[in-house]
C-alpha positions in Angstrom: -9.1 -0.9 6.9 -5.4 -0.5 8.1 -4.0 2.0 10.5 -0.7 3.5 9.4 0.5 6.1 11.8 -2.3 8.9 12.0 -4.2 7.4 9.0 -6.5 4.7 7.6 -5.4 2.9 4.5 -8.7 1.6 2.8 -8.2 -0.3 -0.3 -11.2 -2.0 -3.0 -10.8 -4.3 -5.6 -14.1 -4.0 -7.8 -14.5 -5.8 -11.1 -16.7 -4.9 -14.0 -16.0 -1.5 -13.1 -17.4 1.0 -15.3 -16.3 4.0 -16.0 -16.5 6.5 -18.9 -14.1 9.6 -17.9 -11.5 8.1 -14.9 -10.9 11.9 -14.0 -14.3 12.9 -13.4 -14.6 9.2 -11.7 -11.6 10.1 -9.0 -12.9 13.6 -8.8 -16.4 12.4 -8.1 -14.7 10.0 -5.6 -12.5 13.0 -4.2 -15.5 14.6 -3.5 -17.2 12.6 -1.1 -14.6 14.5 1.4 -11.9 16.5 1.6 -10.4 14.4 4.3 -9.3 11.8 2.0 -6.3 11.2 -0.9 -7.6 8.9 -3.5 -6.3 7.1 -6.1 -7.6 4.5 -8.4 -5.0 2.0 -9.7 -5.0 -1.2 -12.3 -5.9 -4.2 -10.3 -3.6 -6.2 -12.5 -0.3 -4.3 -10.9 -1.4 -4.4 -7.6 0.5 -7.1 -5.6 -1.5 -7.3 -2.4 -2.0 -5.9 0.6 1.4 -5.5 1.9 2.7 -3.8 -1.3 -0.4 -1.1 -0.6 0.8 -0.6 3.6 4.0 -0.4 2.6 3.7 2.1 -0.2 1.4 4.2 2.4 3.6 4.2 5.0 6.4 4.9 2.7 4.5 8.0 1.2 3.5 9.6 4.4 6.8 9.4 5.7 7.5 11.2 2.8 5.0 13.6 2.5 5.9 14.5 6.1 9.3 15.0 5.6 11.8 17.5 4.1 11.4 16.2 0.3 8.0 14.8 -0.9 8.1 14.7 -4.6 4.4 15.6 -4.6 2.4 18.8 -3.8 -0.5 16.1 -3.1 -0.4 13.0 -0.6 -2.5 11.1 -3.2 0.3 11.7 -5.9 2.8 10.8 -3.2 0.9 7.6 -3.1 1.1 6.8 -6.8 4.5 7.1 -7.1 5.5 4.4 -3.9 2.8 2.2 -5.5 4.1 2.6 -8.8 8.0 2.5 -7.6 8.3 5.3 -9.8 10.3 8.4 -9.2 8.5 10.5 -12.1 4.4 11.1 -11.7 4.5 10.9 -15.7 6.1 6.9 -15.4 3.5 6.3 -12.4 0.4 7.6 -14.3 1.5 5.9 -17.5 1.8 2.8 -15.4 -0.5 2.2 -12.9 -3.5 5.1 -14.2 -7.3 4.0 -14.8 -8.1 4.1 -18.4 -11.7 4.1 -19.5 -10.6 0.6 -21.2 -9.9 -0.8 -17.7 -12.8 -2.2 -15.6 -10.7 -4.3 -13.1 -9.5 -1.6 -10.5 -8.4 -1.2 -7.3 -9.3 2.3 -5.3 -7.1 2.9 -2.4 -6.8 5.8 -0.1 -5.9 7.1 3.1 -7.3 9.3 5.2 -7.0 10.3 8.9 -10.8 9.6 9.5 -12.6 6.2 9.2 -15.8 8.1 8.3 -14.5 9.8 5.3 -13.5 6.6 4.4 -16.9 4.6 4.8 -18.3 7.9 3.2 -16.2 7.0 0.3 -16.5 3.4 0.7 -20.7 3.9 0.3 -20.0 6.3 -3.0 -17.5 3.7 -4.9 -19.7 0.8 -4.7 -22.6 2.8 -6.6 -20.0 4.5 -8.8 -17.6 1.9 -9.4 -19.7 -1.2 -9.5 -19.1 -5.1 -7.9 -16.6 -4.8 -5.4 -14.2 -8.2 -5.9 -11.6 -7.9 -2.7 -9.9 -10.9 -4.6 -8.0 -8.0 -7.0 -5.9 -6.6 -4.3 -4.3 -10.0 -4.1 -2.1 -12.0 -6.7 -4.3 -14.6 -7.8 -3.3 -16.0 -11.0 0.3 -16.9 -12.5 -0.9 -14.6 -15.6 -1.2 -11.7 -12.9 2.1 -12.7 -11.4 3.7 -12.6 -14.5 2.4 -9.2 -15.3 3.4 -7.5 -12.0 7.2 -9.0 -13.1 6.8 -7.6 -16.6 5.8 -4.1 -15.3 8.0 -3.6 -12.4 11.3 -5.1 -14.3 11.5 -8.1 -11.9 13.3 -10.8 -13.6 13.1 -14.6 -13.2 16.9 -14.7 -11.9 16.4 -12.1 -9.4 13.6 -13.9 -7.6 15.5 -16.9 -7.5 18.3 -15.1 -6.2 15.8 -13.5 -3.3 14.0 -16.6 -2.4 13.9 -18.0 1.1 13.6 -21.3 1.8 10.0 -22.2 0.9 8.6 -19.3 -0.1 6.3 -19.2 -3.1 6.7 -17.3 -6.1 3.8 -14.5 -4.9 5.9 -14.5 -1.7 9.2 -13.5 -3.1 7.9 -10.7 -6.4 5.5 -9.1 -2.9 8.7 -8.7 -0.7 10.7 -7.4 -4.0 8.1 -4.6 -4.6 7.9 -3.5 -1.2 11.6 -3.3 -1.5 11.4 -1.6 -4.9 9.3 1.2 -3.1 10.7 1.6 0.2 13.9 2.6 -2.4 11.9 5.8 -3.5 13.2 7.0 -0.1 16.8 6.7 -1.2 17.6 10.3 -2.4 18.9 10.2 -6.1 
């Protein structure tokens, strides 16, 4: 669990997930407490840790301020995640579909007991927990993340320091992709 300002970011990979309805699963989730903004996302498009604190930081600074894009923190969330301006392009992207069982929950929340609260309820609703899906840990994953958020092969040669790896380079692109979604149009 991460502190970002006045809140905790938890976030859990879980594979074999099952789930029927993802609606009534993130409004079962939701319910656990109404101190907490929830989202479930598509393991696949998540490119680690650092693209999550980023994208949290970069929401409630946005949420805060004079032009959130969102009625809802949680939606707020979503969209630095997804690096989408539109909730429509962010659902579409990065939203749990019954066909999906490898998923990453993440949410934030100003108290660390809502959280384990919630932390207890997803294991029984959501099933294994595999931390491993928060990370990039493939080349076919890699090449997804690319695919989905428009990076091309030229531009992370173009932003590669010396030595960095190819997981390196497309996490400090995304981050960058998000923290954009402050720019104002």
């Amino acid at each position: 669990m991460d502190q970002i300002e006045s809140h905790y970011l938890l976030s859990l990979g879980f594979a074999n997930a099952r789930i029927a309805d993802p609606e009534k699963t993130l409004r079962q989730l939701r319910s656990t407490s109404d101190r907490i903004q929830v989202q479930l996302l598509k393991a696949g498009l998540v490119a680690g840790p650092e693209h999550l604190r980023f994208a949290a930081r970069n929401a409630l600074q946005s949420f805060r301020g004079k032009n959130p894009r969102s009625k809802s923190l949680a939606v707020e969330l979503l969209l630095f995640i997804s690096c989408q301006r539109q909730i429509s392009k962010a659902i579409s992207l990065l939203g749990v579909e019954s066909s999906d069982n490898r998923i990453v929950l993440v949410a934030l929340s100003e108290s660390t007991e809502a959280l384990h609260e919630l932390e207890k309820a997803s294991k029984s609703v959501l099933g294994e927990l595999d931390e491993s899906l928060v990370e990039i840990s493939s080349r076919l994953k890699l090449d997804e993340i690319r695919r989905c958020y428009g990076v091309s092969a030229r531009e992370m040669d173009a932003a590669r320091f010396l030595g960095e790896s190819d997981e390196q380079v497309l996490k400090r692109l995304i981050v960058e992709r998000s923290a954009l979604l402050s720019v104002p149009d």
